[in-house]
C-alpha positions in Angstrom: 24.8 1.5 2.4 22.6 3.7 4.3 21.2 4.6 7.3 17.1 5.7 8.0 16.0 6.7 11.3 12.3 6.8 11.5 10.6 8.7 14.0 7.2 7.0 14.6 4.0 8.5 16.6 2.6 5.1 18.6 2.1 3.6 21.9 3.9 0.1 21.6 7.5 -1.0 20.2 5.1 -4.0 18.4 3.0 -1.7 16.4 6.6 0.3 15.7 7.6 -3.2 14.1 5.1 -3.4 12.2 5.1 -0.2 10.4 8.7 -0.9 9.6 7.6 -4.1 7.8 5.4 -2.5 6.2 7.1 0.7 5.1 11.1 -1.3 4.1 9.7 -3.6 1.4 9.1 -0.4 -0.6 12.8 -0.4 -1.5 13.1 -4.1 -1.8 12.5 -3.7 -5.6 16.2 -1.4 -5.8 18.0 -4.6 -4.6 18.2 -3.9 -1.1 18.3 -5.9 2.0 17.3 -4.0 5.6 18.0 -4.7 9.4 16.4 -2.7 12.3 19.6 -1.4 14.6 17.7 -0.1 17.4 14.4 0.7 18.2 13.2 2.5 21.8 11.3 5.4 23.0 12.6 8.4 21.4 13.9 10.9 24.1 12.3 14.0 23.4 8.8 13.3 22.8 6.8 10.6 25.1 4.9 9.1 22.1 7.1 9.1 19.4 9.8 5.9 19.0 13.3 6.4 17.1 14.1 3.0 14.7 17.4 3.2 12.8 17.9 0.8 10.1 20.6 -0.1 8.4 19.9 -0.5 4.5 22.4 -2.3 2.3 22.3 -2.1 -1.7 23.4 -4.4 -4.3 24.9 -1.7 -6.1 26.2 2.0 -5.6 23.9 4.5 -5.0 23.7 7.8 -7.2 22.3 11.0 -6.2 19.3 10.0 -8.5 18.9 6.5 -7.2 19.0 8.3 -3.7 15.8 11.0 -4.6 14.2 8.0 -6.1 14.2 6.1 -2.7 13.6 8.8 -0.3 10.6 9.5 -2.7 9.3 6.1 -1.9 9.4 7.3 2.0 8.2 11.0 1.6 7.3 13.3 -1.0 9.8 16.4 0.7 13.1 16.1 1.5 15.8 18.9 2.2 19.2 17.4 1.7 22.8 19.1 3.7 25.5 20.9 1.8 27.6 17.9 1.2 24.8 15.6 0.0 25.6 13.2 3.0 22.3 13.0 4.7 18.6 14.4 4.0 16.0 14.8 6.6 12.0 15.4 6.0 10.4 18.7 6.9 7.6 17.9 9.3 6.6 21.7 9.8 6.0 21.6 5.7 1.8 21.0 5.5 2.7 19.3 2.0 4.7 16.3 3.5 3.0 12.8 2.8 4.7 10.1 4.3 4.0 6.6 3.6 2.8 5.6 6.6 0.1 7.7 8.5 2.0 7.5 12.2 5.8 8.5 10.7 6.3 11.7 12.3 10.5 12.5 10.8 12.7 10.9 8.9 16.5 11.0 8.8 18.8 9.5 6.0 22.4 9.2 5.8 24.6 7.4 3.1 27.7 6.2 3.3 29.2 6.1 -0.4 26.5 8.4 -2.1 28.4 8.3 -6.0 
């Protein structure tokens, strides 16, 4: 299991929905099945909304499998010490996400093998 958080630019929780049915299919094809935990205004900037989503897999996830589906989210990720969690840069002028209105993205796994 993991968990994204997706920090999206927009003005309505609708068009927040949206995007996330747009952007969680891309890891249907790893055997996966997703469910929106919360979605509200994100506290620190007026325009941006937090969504956490809890992701489950079919099977374990490897450190390779992991890359593979942030790389389906953004192209740069910087991962912690442990290999927990890996967040997205957005002060890197390189960083493509795969919707034009995610701002940050935050991953955390549970049983990363």
């Amino acid at each position: 299991m993991l968990q994204i958080s997706l920090f999206i630019e927009s003005d309505s929780e609708q068009e927040v929905s949206e995007i996330i049915n747009e952007v969680l299919p891309k890891l249907a094809e790893l055997g996966s099945t997703y469910q929106v935990s919360s979605c509200e205004k994100y506290w620190k900037i007026e325009t941006w909304y937090k969504a956490v989503i809890d992701v489950n897999t079919f099977n374990p996830i490897t450190l390779d499998i992991a890359n593979y589906m942030l790389k389906r989210l953004c192209n740069v990720w910087i991962w912690d010490n442990n290999k927990s969690s890996a967040h997205t840069n957005d002060r890197n002028d390189e960083v493509m996400y795969v919707h034009p209105k995610i701002r940050f993205i935050n991953c955390w796994f549970e049983d990363l093998e």
